[in-house]
N, C-alpha and C positions, 0 to 999 in steps of 0.2 A: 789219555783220551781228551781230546781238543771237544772243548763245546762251540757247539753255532752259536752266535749271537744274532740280533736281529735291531733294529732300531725303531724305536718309537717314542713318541714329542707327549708328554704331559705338561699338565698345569699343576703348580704349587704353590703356592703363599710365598710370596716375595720374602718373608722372615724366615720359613723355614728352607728356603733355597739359600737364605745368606749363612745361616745356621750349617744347614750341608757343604756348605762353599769351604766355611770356619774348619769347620770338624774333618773334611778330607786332607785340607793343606797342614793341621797338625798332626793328622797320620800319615801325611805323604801318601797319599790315598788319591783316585779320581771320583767325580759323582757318579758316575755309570757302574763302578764295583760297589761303592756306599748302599746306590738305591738299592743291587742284588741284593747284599746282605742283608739288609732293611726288611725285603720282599722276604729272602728265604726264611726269617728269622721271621717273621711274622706268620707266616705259614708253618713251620714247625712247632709253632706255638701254637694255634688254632688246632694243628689234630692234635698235642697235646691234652688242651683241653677239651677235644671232645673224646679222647678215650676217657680220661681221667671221670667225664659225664659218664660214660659207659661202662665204666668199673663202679661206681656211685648206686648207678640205677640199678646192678644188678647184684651189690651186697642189697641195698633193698629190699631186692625179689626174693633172694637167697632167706633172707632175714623173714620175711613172709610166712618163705613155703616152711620155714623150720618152727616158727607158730605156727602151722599149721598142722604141720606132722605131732608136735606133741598134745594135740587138739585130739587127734586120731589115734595117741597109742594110750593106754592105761598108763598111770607109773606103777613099777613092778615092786 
């Protein structure tokens, strides 16, 4: 499966463009697959972390309702 591309001009810090320049030429790499990578890998990481928030928040709740429940039952 071929993906579209599309082109688009940003602005970066002259350091970290010379940095990207460095780091594609010792992979043999171009900037246009770098930034993907960059992009995609930052983005897989952000919903990482926000499942990783939402497994979090809901041992919490879980942890909660289970004080809670031995609130409401006698021990036998």
């Amino acid at each position: 499966m071929t993906r579209r591309k599309a082109r688009t001009t940003i602005t970066i810090p002259e350091q970290l463009l010379a940095e990207l320049d460095r780091k594609a030429s010792e992979q043999g790499r171009n900037r246009s697959d770098m930034v993907c990578e960059a992009v995609s890998s930052y983005f897989a990481s952000e919903e990482d972390r926000l499942l990783a928030e939402g497994y979090i928040e809901m041992a919490e709740e879980s942890r909660g309702m289970s004080g809670e429940s031995e609130k409401a039952w006698p021990e036998w």
